[in-house]
N, C-alpha and C positions, 0 to 999 in steps of 0.2 A: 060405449060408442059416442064419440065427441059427436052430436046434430049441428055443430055451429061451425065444423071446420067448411072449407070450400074448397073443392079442386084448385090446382095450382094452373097456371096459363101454359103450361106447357105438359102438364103431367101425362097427357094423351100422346107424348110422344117420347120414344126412348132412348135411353142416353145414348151416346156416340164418342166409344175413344180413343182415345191416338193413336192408336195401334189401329184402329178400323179405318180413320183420317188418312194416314199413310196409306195402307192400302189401297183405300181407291185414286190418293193422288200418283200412287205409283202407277194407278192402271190406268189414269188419263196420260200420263204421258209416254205412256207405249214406247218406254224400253229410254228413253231419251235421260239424261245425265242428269239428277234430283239434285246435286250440285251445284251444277252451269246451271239451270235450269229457274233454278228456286230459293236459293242463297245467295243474300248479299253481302262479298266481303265490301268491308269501307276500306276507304283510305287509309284507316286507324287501324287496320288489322280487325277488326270486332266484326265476326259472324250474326247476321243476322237472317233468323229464320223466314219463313213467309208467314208463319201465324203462330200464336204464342195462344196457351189456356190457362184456368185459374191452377193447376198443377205446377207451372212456371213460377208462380209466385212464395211455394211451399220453403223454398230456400233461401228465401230475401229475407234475410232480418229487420233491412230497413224498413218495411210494410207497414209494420205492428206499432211504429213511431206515428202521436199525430201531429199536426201544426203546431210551433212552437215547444216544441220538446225533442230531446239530442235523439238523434245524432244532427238534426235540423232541416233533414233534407226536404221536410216540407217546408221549412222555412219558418220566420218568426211571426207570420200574422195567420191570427185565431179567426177570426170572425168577415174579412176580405182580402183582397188581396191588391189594395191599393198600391200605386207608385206616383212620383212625382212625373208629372211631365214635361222635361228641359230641355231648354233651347239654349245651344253654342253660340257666341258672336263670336268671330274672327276681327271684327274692327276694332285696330288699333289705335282710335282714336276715341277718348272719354268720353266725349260728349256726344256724339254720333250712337257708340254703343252704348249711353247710356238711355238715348233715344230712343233705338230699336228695342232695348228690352223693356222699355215699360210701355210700348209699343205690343210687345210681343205677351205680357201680363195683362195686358186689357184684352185680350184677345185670347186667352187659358192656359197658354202656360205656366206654370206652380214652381219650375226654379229656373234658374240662369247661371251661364258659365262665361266667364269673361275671360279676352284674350290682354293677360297681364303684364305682356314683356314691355309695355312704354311706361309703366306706372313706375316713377321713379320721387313722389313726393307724397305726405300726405293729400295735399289738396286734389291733384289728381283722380286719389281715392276716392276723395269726398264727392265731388264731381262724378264719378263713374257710377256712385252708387246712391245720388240724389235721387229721392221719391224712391227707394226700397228699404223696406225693412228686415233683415237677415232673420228677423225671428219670426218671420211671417212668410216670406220667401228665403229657400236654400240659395245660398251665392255662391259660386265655385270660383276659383281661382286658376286660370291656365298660364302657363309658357314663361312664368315670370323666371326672369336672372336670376333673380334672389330673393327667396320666398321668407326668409328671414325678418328684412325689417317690413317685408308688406305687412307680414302677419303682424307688426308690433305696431303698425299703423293702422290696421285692420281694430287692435284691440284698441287703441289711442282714438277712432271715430268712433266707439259702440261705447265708451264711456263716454263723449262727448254729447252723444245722442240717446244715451240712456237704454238703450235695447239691453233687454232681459237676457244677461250670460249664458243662462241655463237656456233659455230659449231658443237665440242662436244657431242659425246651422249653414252647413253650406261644407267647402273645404279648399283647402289649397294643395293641390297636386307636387306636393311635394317629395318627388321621386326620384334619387341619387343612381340606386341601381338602371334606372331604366335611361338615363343620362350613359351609365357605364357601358350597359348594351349595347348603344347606337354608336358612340363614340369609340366604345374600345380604352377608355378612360374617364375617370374620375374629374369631376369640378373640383380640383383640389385634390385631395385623398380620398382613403377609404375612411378612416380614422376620422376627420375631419366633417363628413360629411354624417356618418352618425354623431357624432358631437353634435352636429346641428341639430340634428333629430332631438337627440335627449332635452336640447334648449327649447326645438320648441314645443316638445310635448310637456314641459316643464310651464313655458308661458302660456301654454295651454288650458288650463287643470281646470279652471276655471268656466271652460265653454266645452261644454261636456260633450253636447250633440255636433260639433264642427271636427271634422276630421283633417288630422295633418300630415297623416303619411299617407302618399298615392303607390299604386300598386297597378301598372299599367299595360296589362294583358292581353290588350289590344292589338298592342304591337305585333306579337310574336304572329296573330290572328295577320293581321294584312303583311307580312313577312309571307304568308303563304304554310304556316305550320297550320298542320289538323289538328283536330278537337282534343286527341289526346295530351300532344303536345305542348297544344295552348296552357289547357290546367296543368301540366305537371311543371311545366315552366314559370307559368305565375307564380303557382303554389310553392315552388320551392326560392323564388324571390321574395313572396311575405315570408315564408320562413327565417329567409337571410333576416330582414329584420327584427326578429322575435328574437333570434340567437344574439347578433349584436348588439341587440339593447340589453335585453334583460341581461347580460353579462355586463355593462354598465350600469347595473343597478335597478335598472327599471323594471315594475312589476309587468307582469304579463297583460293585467288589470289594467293596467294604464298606456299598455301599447297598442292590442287587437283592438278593441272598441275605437280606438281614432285612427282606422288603417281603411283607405277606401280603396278598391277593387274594382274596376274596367276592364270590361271585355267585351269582345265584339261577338255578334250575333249575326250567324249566318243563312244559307238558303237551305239548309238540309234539317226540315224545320222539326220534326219529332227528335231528332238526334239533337238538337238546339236546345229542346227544352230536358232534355235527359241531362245534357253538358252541365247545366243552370243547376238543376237538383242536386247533379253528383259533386260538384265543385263544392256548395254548402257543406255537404256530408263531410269531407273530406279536409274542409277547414277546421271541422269543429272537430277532430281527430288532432292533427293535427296543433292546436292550440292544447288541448287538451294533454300535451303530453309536455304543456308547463305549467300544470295543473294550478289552473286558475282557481279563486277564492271565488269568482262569482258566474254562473251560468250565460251571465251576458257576453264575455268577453267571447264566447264558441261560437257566437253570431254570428256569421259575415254579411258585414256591409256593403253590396252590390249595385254597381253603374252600369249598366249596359247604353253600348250604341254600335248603330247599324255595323254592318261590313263596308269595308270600304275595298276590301280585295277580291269582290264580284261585281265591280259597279262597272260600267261602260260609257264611252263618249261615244258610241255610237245608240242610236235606238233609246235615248236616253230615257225616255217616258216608262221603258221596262224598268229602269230603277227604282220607280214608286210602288210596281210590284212587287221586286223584290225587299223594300225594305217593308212592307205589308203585311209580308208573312215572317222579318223577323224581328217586327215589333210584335207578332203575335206569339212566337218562339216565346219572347223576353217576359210578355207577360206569363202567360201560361204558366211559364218557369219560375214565378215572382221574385222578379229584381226588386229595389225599393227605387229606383229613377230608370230615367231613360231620356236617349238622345237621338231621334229620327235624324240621319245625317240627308239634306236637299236634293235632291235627284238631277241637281245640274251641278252638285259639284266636284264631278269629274273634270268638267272642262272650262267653268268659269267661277265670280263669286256669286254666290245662292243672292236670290235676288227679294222683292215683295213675296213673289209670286212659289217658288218654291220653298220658301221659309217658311210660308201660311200652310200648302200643303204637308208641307213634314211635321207640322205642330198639329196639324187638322189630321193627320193620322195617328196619331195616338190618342186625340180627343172622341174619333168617332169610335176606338177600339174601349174605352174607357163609358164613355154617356150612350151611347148606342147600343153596342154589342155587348155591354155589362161585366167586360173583361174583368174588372176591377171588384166584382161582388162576391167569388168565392176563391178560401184560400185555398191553395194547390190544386185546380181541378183537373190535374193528370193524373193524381192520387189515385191507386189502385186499378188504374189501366195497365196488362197484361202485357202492351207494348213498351210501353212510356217505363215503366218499374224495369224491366228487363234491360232496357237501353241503359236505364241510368244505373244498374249494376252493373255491368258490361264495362260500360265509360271511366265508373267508378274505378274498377279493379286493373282497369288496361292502366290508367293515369297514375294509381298509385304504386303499381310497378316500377314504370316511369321515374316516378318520384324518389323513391327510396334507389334509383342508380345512379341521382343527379345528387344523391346525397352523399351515397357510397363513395363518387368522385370528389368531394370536398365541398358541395353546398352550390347555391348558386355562381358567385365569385367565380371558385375556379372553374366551373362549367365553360363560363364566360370567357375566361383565358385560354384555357386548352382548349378550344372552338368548338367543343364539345353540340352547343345547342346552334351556335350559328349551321357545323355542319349537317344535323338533324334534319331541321328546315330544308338546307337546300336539299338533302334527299327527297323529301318530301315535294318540293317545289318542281324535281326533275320527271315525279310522275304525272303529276297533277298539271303541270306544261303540256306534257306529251299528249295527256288525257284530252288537254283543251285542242290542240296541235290537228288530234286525227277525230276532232269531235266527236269522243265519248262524253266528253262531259260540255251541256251544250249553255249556250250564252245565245238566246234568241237576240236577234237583231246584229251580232257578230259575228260566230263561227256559224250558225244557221238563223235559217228566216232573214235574211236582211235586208233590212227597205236600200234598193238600189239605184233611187232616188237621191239618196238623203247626202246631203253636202256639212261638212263639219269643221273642214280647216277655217273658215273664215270664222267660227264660232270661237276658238278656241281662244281663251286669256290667260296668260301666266301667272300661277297663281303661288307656285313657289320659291322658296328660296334659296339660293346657294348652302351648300353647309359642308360638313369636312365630318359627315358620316362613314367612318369606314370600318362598321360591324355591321348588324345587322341592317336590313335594307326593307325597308315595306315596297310594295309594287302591286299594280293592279293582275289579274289573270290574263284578262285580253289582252294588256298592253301591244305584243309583238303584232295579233291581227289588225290593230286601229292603227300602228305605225308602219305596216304594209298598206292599208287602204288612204292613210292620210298621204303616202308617197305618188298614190296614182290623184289622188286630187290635188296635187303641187305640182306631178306632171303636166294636167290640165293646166295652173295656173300660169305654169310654163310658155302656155301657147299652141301645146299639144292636145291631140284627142284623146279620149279616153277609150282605149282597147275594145274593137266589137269580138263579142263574140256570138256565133250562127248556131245555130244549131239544127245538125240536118237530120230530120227527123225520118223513118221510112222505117214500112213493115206494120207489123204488132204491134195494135192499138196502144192496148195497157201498157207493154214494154216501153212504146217509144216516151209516151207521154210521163210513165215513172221515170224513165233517165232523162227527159227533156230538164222534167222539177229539180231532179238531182242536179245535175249541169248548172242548171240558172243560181239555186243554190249555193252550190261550188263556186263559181266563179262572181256571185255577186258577194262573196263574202271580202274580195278585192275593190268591189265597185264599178266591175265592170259592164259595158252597155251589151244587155242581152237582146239579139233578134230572133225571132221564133221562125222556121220556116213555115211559108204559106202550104195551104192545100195544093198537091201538084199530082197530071193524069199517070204519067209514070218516073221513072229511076233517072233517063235522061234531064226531064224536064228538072228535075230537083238538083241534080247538078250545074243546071243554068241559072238557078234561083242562086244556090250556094256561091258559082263564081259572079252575081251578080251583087250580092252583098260586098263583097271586097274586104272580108273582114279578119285581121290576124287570128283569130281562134277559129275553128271550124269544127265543131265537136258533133260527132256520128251517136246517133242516139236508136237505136234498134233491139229487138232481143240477139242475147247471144247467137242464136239457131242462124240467124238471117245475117251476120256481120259477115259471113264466108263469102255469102253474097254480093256483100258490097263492095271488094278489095280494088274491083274495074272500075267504081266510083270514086275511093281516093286515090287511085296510081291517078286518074284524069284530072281531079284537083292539083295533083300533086305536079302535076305537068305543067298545067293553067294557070298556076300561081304558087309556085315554089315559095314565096315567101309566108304563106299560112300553113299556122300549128295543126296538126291534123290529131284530135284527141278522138278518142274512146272511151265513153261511156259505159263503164262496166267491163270486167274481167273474164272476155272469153277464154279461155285459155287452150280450148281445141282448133280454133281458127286464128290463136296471135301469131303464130309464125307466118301465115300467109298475108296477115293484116300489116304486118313487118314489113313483111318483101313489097307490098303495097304502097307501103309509106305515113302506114299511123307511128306517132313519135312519142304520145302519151297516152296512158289510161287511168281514167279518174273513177274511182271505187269508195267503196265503205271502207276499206284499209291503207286507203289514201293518206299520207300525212299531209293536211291539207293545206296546214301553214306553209311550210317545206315546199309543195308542188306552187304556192300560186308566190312564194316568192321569188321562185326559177322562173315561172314565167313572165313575172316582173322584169328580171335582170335577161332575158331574152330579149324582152321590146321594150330595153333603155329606163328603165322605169328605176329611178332609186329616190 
């Protein structure tokens, strides 16, 4: 008899299993659909249960893998799970951006990404990158025309200035494919454009940690394509380049390792960090089947930054939310950088003031909250493991049809992924449309206050994109509400609407919310009716408002009720909408003959309904 062992903290209680679990979740829900009920399909097609146990796990082979060993889905840090925290300048002017970023270096953040399209000389360079040292701070390179001889001036100031080759890091977003994507054509050829590649991972060889092929998986992400999507569409673009080099000669050794990887990180946050895991796995598969001489090249090199196809010009301060939780996505998932995108730059350019907070959220997820101390800590979570095999196996089906059709290239021609996307884009619309899928501050919750046309700065450019398209979600609800605020600027008022409340406490007051709701997602002026002795006097309130909506807000039971109250309206002021709150459907007929004209529901499409009533009261 062991005297030293000790009860276990639980052993007083006995086991419980699945089979017993179902059971009683079947008996709470008394008969109702375990389905509908308790399963979540995604967007992605991937079933997810309501709870997952360690028996879940019996089937993942990935499990058994730890940190820094293949298949890598933990990723390649042993001992933390640090990343760089990087800030974007979009200024196109040297000196100015080269201002803000050491500006933005004294103040934590660890790399910088400059906007490279005016950089057309060395000195330029030198200027942009006075007071940094690339082997100290990672430097990225954006947007440049011609990434060619920056990089050969890049290499021309780092012997100038002596910085350690090997040291070195940073990259230039050197992306042909994703040029092909948007445009629908090549900068020059296809041929041509990997000849560049091979030059310059050739002028490269020498700076080992700087990356020079970009891989920019972002896009397909603010395109509107889901999680599966996104990875299978990257993944079969780093592909393309693995195929057409090493058919040029190039070892597989000398391609993956300088191949950097973007993608954006969105609100669906445990599925975010499954996306991050499984995409790793699936690289290093992937490379591996151009069976590399060294276990490094299976690595992938990972950027993440925010979404930028859930962000809003309305309610804008919700943005700092959301990118909150997928800078915590990003880490959790361990990226090796990252890129908070400003929570005003929807609508103008990011200013002191939101540049400090998008940098100050990833410094308090890092030195506060310790994000950065252990590696993979989703490892062995019952949910997190399940997702990311889920994600893994939907994305590499995906994969291998994008390959079956000819590789990425021809994806890209036969419209193959553009049309993908927009399938995707016409549920995911819909979804936003009849708010299933909600955007606090725009399709619900909206401050009906809040004025935004005057805020707004143009912040893009013309272009002769005609493939793929990135776009925000909102888009169509902000250019519905920014119509009624041009109306106003017009010299017009901005549409009341009444709301006539009567009957059933709780009813009224649940469809009043709902109504205000609904129709502030327009921006329109809501008036509440006052406390009134009876039905008549509440009618004298209603025509004393004078207001084009007039929305009846009651229970069901009691709308039969009130048909003698809108035929009176309906007499009194012919020119107001006379809505219904809520779908009676045993008393619409007589609410008909009365003269209600709409009814506003949970199965409302609600983009749809308040843009009608836009184009009823002149509103474009």
């Amino acid at each position: 008899m062991n005297l030293d062992k000790k009860p276990g903290l639980f052993d007083e209680f006995p086991g419980i299993s699945t089979t017993q679990w179902e059971e009683k979740i079947h008996q709470d829900l008394k008969g109702a659909d375990y389905e509908k009920k308790l399963i979540w399909n995604t967007v992605e097609g991937i079933r997810v249960k309501p709870y997952y146990r360690s028996e879940d796990l019996e089937n993942l082979s990935h499990v058994k893998s730890l940190p820094d060993q293949y298949p890598f889905v933990r990723g390649k840090k042993t001992r933390e799970n640090n990343w760089d925290v990087r800030q974007d300048f979009d200024e196109e002017d040297v000196v100015k951006a080269n201002s803000q970023a050491l500006n933005a270096l004294s103040r934590g953040a660890e790399a910088v990404g400059f906007n490279a399209s005016q950089i057309k000389d060395p000195q330029q360079l030198s200027d942009l990158l006075k007071g940094i040292n690339p082997g100290q701070t990672p430097v990225h390179f954006l947007h440049s025309k011609n990434y060619k001889p920056l990089f050969r001036d890049f290499v021309t100031l780092a012997n100038k200035q002596g910085w350690k080759k090997e040291e070195v890091k940073g990259s230039v977003n050197f992306d042909p494919l994703a040029f092909f994507l948007l445009y629908g054509k090549f900068y020059g050829s296809a041929e041509e454009n990997f000849r560049d590649a091979v030059e310059l991972l050739g002028e490269g060889k020498d700076f080992p940690a700087f990356r020079l092929i970009g891989v920019n998986g972002q896009l397909f992400h603010n395109a509107g394509a889901h999680i599966v999507q996104e990875l299978a569409f990257m993944l079969s673009q780093g592909n393309e380049y693995l195929a057409a080099l090493t058919e040029k000669g190039v070892s597989v050794d000398d391609i993956a390792p300088r191949m950097q990887f973007t993608i954006a990180i969105g609100s669906d946050y445990f599925l975010e960090i499954g996306k991050l895991r499984a995409v790793k796995m699936l690289w290093a598969k992937i490379v591996e089947q151009y069976k590399p001489k060294k276990e490094e090249s299976m690595k992938l090199n990972l950027h993440a930054v925010t979404s930028g196809w859930n962000k809003s010009v309305y309610d804008p301060y919700v943005n700092m939310l959301r990118t909150t939780t997928e800078a915590m996505s990003a880490a959790i998932g361990g990226v090796d950088s990252m890129t908070v995108e400003p929570f005003d730059s929807t609508y103008k350019k990011a200013d002191e003031f939101s540049s400090r907070i998008a940098r100050n959220q990833q410094i308090v997820l890092k030195h506060e909250s310790y994000f950065s101390k252990v590696a993979d800590p989703g490892a062995g979570s019952y949910y997190i493991e399940n997702i990311t095999d889920s994600i893994a196996e939907a994305t590499w089906k995906l994969f291998v049809e994008l390959e079956n059709n000819g590789g990425f290239i021809k994806s890209v021609e036969s419209g193959f992924i553009k049309e993908e996307i927009e399938k995707t884009c016409q549920k995911r619309d819909m979804d936003i449309a009849m708010r299933k899928q909600v955007f606090v501050g725009v399709n619900q919750y909206p401050n009906i206050q809040e004025r935004m046309l005057d805020k707004l700065t143009p912040t893009a450019k013309l272009s002769d994109l005609g493939e793929l398209k990135t776009y925000r979600g909102v888009q169509a609800f902000e250019a519905m509400r920014l119509s009624v605020e041009n109306h106003e600027k017009k010299g017009f008022s901005i549409p009341k609407v009444y709301l006539f409340t009567w009957g059933n406490l709780a009813m009224r007051k649940a469809r009043a919310s709902f109504a205000t709701n609904f129709f502030g997602c327009a921006g329109y002026n809501i008036q509440e009716a006052p406390l009134v002795k009876n039905l008549d006097e509440a009618i004298e309130k209603a025509l004393e408002a004078k207001a084009e909506i007039i929305v009846f807000c009651s229970s069901d039971e009691e709308y039969a009720d009130m048909t003698g109250a809108i035929q009176t309206i309906r007499e009194k002021q012919p020119q107001a909408r006379i809505v219904v709150a809520g779908n009676p459907k045993d008393s619409m007929d007589k609410l008909n003959e009365a003269g209600a004209q709409h009814y506003i529901h949970m199965r409302t499409n609600t983009l749809e309904a308040l843009q009608r009533f836009n184009d009823t009261l002149g509103i474009s």
